[in-house]
C-alpha positions as CSV (number, residue, x, y, z in Angstrom):
1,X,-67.8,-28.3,33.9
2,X,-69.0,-31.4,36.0
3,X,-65.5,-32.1,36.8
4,X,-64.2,-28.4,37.9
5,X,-67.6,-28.9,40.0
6,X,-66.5,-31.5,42.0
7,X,-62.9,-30.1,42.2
8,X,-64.3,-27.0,43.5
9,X,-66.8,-28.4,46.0
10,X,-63.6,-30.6,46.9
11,X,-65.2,-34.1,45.8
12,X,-62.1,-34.8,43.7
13,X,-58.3,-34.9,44.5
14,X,-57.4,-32.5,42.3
15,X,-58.8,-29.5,43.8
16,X,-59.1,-25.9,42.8
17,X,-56.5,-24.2,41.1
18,X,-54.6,-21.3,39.5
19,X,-54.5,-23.0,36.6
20,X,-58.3,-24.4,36.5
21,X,-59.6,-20.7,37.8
22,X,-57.5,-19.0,34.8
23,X,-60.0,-21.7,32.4
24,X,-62.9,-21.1,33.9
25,X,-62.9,-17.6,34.3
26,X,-61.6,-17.7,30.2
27,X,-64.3,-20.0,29.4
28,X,-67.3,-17.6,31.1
29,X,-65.2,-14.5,29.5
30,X,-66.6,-16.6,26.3
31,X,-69.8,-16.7,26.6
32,X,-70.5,-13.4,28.5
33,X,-72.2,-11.7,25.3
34,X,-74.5,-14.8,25.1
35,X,-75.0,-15.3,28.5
36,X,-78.5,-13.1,29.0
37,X,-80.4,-15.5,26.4
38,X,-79.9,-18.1,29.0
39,X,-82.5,-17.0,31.4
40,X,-86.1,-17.5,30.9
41,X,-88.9,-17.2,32.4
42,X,-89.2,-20.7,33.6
43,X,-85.7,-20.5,35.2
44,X,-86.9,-17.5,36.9
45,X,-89.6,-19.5,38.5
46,X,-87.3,-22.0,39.9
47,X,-85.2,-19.3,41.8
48,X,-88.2,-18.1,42.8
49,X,-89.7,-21.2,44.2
50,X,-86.5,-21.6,46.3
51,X,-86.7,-18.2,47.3
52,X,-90.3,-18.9,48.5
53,X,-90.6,-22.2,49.4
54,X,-87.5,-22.9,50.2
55,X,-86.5,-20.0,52.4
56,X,-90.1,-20.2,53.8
57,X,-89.7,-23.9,55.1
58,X,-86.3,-23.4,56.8
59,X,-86.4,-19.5,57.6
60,X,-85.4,-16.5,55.8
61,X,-82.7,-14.9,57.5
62,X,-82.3,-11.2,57.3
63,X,-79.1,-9.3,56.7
64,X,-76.3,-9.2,54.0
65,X,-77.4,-12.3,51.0
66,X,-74.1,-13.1,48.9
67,X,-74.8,-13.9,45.0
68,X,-71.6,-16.3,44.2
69,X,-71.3,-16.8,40.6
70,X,-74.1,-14.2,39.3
71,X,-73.0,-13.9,35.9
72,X,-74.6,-10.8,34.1
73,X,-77.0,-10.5,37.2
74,X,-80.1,-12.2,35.8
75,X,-81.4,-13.3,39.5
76,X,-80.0,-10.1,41.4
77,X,-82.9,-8.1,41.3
78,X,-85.1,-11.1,42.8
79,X,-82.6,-11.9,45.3
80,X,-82.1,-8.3,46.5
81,X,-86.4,-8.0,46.6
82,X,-86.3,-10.6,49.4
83,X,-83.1,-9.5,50.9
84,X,-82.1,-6.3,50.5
85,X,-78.5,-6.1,50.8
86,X,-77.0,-8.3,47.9
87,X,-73.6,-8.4,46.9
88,X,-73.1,-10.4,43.6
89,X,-69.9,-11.8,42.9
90,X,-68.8,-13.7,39.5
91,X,-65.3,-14.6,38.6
92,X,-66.0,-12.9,34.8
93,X,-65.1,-9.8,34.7
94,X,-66.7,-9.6,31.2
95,X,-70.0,-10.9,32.5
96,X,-69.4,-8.2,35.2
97,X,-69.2,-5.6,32.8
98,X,-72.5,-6.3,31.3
99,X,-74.4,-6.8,34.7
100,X,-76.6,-3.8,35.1
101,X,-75.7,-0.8,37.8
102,X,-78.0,-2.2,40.9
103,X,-79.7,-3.5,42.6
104,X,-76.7,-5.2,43.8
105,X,-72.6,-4.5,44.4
106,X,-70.7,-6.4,42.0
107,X,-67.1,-7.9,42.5
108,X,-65.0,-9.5,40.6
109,X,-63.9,-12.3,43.0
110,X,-62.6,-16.1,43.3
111,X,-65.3,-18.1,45.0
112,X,-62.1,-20.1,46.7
113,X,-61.0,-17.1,48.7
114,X,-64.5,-14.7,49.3
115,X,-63.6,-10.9,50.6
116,X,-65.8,-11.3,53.6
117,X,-65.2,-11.3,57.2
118,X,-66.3,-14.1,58.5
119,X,-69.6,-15.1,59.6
120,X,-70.8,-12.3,57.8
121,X,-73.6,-13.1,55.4
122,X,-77.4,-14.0,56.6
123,X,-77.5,-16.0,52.9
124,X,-75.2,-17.3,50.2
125,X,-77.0,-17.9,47.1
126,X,-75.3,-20.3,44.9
127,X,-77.4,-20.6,41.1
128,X,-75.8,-22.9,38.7
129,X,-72.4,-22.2,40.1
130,X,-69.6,-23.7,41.6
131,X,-69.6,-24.5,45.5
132,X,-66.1,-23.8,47.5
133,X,-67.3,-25.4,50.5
134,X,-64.8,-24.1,53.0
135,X,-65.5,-20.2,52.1
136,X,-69.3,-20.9,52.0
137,X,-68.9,-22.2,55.7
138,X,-66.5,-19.6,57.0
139,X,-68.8,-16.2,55.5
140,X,-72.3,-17.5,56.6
141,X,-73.3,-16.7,60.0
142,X,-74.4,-18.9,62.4
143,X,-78.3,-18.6,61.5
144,X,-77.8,-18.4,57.7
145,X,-78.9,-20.2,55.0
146,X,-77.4,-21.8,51.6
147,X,-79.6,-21.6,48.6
148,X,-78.2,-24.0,46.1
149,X,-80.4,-24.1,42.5
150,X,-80.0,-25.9,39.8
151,X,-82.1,-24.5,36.7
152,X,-82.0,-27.6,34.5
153,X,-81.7,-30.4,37.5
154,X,-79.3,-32.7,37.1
155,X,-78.8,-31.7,33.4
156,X,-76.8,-28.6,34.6
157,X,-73.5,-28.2,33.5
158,X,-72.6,-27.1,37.0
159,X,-74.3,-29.7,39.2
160,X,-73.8,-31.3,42.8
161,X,-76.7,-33.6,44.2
162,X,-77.9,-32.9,47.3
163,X,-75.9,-35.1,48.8
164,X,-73.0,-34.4,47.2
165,X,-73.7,-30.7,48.3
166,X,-74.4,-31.7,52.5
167,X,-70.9,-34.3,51.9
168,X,-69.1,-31.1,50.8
169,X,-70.0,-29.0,53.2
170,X,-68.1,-29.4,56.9
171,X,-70.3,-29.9,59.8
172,X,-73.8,-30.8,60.0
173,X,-76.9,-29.3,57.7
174,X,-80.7,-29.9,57.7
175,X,-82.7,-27.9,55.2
176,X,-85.1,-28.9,52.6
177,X,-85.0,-29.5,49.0
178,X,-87.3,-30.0,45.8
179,X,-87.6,-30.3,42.3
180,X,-89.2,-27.0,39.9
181,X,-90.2,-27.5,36.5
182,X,-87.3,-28.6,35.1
183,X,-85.0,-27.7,37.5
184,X,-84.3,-28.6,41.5
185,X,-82.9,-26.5,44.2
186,X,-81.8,-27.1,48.0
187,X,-82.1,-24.9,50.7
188,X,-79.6,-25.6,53.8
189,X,-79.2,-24.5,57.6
190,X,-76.6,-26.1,59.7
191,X,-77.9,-28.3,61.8
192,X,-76.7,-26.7,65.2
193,X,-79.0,-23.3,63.9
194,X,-82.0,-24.9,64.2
């Protein structure tokens, strides 16, 4: 997973592609039955501390928060309290399937090539998933924040540092970022927002 990481977040040469979305996508097909004893209560708390904390120190923007890689939905619910509007995206269908009906649209969707006009989302909320740097740019609006969370640090199977993350992403960003139990998260504005 730490390489399709960096391919998606364009760190590496060989980029994202057909091929390496078709194995992903088979790979979380895989463990979509399994995937709901992953969350616990302490991984809640580090979303939450981002949400919070995070959000808090850089300003929570309001309006339309996009969920890229949600899996079975586990964080929707605390993403659409603060938020409202969430629209949670996973490339799975079968961890689609077994989201549950609310609090937030699902869609099945590539994060390479997100079905958003753009500068359309006030937030995109990226938890242990995979960062396509480009499309995150393009959707956010001009005010918005990234919230990128890592529920087991630098342990995660899907994992960018910090600076890996700002490299990645064109243009400038400021933001702040912190370590939670176990796990760390970043929270990003561009630079020209603030």
């Amino acid at each position: 997973m730490r390489a399709a990481t960096r391919r998606a977040a364009g760190l590496d040469n060989d980029g994202w592609t057909s091929g390496l979305r078709d194995e992903v996508g088979k790979y979380f097909d895989g463990l979509s039955g399994e995937w709901q004893t992953r969350t616990t209560p302490e991984r809640i708390a580090i979303v939450e501390d981002a949400l919070d904390r995070g959000c808090g120190a850089v300003g929570k923007p309001d309006g339309l928060a996009v969920e890229l890689g949600s899996g079975t939905g586990a964080y929707s619910g605390l993403l659409a309290k603060r938020f409202g509007k969430v629209v949670s995206l996973d490339l799975s269908m079968a961890m689609l399937r077994l989201a549950p009906t609310g609090p937030a649209s699902r869609v099945q969707a590539d994060g390479s090539a997100l079905p958003f006009r753009d500068g359309n989302a006030a937030a995109i909320i990226l938890i242990n998933a995979f960062l396509f740097p480009l499309e995150v740019a393009r959707v956010l609006g001009p005010d918005g924040v990234v919230v990128w969370v890592n529920s087991s640090g630098e342990h995660t199977p899907i994992y960018l540092s910090v600076d890996d993350l700002v490299a990645a992403l064109p243009g400038d960003w400021t933001g702040v970022a912190s370590q939670a139990g176990e796990g760390s998260w970043c929270v990003l504005r561009r630079a020209s927002a603030v």
